[in-house]
C-alpha positions in Angstrom: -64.0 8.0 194.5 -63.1 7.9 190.5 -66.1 8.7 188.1 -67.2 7.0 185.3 -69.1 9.3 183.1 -71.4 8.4 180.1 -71.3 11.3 177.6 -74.4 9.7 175.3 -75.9 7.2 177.0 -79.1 8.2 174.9 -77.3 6.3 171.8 -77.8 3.2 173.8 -81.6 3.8 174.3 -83.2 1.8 177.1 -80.6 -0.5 177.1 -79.2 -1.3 180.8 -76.6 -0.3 181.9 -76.1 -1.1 185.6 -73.1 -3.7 184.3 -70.9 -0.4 184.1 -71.3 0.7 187.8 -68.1 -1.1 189.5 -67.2 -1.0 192.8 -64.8 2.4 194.1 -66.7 4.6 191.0 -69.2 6.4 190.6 -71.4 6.6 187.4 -72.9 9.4 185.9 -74.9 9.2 182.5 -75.9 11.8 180.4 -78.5 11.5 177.2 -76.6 14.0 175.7 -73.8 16.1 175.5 -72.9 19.2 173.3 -69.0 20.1 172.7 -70.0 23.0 175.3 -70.3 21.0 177.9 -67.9 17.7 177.7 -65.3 19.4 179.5 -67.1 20.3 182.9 -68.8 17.0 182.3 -65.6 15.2 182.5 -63.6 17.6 184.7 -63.5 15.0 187.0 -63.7 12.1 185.6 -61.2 8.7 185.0 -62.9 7.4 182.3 -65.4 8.8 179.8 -67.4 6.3 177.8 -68.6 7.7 174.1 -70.4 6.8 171.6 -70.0 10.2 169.2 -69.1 12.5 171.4 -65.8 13.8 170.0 -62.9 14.2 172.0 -60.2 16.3 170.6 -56.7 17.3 171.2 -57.7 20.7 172.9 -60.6 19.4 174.9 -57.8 16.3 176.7 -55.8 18.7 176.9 -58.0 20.3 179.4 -58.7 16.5 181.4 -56.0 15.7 183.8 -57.6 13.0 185.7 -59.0 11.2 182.3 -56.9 8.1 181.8 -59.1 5.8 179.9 -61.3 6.6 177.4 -63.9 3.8 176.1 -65.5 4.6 172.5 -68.8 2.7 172.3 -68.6 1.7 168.5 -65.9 0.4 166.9 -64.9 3.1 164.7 -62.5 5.8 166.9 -62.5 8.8 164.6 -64.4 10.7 167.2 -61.2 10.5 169.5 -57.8 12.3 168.6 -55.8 9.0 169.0 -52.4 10.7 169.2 -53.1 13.7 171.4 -54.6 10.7 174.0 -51.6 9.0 173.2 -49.0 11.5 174.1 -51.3 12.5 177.0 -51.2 8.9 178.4 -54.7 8.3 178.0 -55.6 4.7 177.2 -58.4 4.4 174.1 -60.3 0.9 173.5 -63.4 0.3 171.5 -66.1 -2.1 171.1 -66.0 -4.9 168.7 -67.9 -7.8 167.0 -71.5 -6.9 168.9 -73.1 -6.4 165.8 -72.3 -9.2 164.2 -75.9 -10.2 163.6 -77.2 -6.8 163.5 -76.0 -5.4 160.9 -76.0 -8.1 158.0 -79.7 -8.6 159.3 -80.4 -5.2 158.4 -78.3 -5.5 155.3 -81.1 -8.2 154.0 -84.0 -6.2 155.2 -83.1 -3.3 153.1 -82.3 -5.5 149.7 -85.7 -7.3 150.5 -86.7 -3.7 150.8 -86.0 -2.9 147.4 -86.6 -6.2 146.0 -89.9 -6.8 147.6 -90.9 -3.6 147.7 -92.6 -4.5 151.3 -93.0 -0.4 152.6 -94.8 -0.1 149.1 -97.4 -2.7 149.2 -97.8 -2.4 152.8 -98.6 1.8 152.1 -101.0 0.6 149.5 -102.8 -1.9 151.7 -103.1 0.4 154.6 -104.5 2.8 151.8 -107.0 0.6 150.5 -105.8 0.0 147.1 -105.6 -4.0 148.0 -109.7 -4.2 149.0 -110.5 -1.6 145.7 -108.4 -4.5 143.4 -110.6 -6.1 140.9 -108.2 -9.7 141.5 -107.3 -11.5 144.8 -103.9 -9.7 145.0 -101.9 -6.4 143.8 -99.3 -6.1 141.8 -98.6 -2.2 141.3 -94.9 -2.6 141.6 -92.1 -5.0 140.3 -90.8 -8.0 142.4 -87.8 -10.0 141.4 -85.8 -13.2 143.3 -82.8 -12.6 144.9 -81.6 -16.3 143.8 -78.6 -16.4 141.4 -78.1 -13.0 141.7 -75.0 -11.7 141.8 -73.7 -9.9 145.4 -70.7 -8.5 145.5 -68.8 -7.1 149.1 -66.7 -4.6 149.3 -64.9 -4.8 152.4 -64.8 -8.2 154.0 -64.4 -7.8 157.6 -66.5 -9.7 160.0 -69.6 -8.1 158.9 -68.9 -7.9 155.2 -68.6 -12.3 155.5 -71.5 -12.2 157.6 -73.3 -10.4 155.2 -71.9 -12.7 152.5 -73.5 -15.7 154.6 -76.7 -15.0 154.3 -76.7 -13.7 150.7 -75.6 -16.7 149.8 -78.1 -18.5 152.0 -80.6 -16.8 149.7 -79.1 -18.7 146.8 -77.2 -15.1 145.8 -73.1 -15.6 144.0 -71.0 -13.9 146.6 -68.2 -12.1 145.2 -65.5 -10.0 147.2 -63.9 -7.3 145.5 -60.5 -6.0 145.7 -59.5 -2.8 146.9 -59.9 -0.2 144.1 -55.9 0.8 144.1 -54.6 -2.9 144.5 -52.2 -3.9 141.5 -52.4 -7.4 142.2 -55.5 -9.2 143.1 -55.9 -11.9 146.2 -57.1 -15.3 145.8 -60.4 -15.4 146.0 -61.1 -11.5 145.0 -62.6 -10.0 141.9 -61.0 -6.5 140.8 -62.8 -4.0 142.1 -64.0 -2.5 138.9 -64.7 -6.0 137.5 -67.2 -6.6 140.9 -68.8 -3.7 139.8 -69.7 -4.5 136.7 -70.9 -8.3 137.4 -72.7 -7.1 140.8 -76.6 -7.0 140.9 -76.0 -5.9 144.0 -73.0 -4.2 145.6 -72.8 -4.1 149.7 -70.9 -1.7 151.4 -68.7 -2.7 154.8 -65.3 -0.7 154.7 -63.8 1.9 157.0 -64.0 5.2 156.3 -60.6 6.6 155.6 -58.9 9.1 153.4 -59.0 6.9 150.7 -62.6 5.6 150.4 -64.0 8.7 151.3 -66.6 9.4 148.4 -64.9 6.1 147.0 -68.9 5.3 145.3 -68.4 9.0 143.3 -69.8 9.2 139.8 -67.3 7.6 138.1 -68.0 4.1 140.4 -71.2 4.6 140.0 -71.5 4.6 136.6 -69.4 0.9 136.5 -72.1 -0.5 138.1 -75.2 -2.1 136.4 -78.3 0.2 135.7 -80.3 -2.2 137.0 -78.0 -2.9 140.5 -79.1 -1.9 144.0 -76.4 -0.2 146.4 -76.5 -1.2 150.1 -74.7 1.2 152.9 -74.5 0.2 156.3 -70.7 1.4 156.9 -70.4 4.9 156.7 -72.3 7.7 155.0 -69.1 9.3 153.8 -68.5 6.5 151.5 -70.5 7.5 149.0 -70.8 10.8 147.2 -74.6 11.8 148.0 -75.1 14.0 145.4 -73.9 11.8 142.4 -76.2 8.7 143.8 -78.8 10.7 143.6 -78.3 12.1 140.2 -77.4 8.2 139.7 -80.9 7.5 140.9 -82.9 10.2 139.1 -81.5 9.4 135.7 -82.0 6.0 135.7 -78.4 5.1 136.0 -78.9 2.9 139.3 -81.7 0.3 140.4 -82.1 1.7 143.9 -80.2 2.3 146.8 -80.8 1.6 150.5 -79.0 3.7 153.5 -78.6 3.6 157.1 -75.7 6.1 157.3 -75.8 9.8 155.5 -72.4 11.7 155.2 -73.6 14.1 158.2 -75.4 12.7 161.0 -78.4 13.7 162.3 -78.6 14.8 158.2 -80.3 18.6 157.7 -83.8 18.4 157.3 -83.0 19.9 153.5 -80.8 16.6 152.8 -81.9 16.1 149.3 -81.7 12.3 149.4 -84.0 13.0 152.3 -86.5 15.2 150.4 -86.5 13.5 147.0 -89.2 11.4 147.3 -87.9 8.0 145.2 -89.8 4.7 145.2 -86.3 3.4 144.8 -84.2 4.7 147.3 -84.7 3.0 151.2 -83.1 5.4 154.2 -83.1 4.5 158.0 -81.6 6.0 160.3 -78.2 4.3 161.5 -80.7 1.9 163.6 -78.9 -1.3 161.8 -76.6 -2.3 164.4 -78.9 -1.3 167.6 -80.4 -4.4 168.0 -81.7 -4.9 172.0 -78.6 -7.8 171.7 -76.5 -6.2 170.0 -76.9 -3.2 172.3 -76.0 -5.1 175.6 -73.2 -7.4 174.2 -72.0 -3.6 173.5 -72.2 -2.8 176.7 -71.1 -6.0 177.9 -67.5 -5.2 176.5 -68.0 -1.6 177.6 -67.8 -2.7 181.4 -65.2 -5.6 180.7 -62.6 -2.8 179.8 -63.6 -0.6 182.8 -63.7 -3.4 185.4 -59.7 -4.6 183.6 -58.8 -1.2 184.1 -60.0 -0.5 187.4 -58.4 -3.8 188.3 -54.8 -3.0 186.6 -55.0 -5.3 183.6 -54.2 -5.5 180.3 -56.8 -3.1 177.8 -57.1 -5.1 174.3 -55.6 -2.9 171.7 -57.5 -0.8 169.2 
């Protein structure tokens, strides 16, 4: 009987996941799983299903009976695609289930920051709001998001989605360019030009060689004083140590995270430990919505049951 085995099925929560048990396989999940142990784990095995797990050239290598591998995001950079390639080893991913989720949580974290709901609802819960001499409290600035200025940078699904609701919140949308175009598109601001007209710049690119660190102190500095940052892509897009000094000196307006360039970050993360008003962190929750989490594994056990039944795998 072939195996299906799970390598962190404790990414998914308590999502259920009886849709990946098909008939002639057997299913095997594990919450965890440490690069010690992925290769007896999967020794077996004729698909692996990952979520971060990496899978490199030398562990495949090792995995004669693995032909398909299913990556439970849609980023692959945890899987070696040409070793699985060369190996024969079919790779597919997950798209489009956090459609919703994520631009969601993009406007929970600006509303964050502009609302400053975690701070009043810290100074209720402390009693500063019954020891006020008026009716209400007003310890920290507010401000409208309405005819401010948003700009995208990367406009994939979830950058437009994103761009939806900004504007839904009476916000200009503006997409910016790539940073090295020479020409721009119609319809896109250069991406230095964004910067500088942006009260508030969202980030939804890829992580790749070229926008690694792409927010570095030099980007940073283009950007308003007064502008809020928004990262729900990928922590290496932004240099963490110059948005902090970004954030200390004044340079920035805030900044809200849900992905860190190491994750889980060291308990010493300095953006972690620096103890700002104006900086927002959660912890790559924003596309783990209970929906968004079984449409994931909806697709998960759609490319298991085509390949168990010899069909076509859509193509990363």
């Amino acid at each position: 009987m072939s195996q299906i085995v799970f390598l962190d099925a404790g990414t998914l929560a308590d999502s259920d996941l009886s849709a990946l048990q098909v008939d002639h396989a057997r299913l095997q999940c594990f919450d965890y799983t440490s690069h010690a142990d992925i290769v007896s784990r999967l020794q077996h095995a004729s698909v692996a299903i990952t979520n971060k797990v990496e899978l490199t050239d030398a562990i495949m290598r090792q995995l004669p009976a693995l032909k398909l591998i299913c990556v439970a995001a849609t980023g692959v950079n945890n899987v070696d695609l040409n070793a699985a390639s060369e190996l024969g080893i079919k790779v597919c991913n997950v798209r489009g289930y956090a459609n919703t989720a994520v631009p969601q949580h993009v406007m929970a974290l600006l509303l964050t920051l502009t609302n400053k709901v975690a701070l009043y609802h810290q100074a209720a819960q402390q009693g500063r709001w019954s020891q006020s001499r008026h009716f209400c409290l007003l310890d920290y600035p507010l401000t409208e998001l309405a005819a401010k200025t948003f700009a995208v940078i990367g406009y994939g699904a979830l950058g437009q989605a994103s761009a939806r609701l900004a504007a839904a919140f009476g916000m200009q949308v503006i997409i910016a360019e790539q940073p090295d175009a020479r020409t721009c598109r119609p319809g896109r601001v250069p991406f230095y030009q964004a910067l500088a007209q942006a009260d508030v710049v969202s980030l939804h690119c890829p992580l790749t060689a070229e926008t690694t660190r792409l927010f570095n102190a030099q980007v940073l500095a283009a950007m308003k004083p007064t502008a809020l940052l928004i990262n729900t892509a990928r922590g290496g897009l932004i240099d963490e140590t110059a948005l902090l000094q970004a954030l200390q000196n004044g340079q920035l307006g805030g900044a809200a995270l849900d992905v860190l360039c190491q994750e889980p970050p060291a308990p010493d993360n300095p953006l972690l430990n620096a103890g700002l008003a104006n900086l927002i962190i959660t912890p790559h929750m924003a596309w783990a919505t209970a929906e968004a989490r079984q449409r994931m594994v909806a697709q998960l056990a759609s490319h298991i049951s085509a390949y168990f039944a010899g069909k076509p795998l859509p193509s990363l």
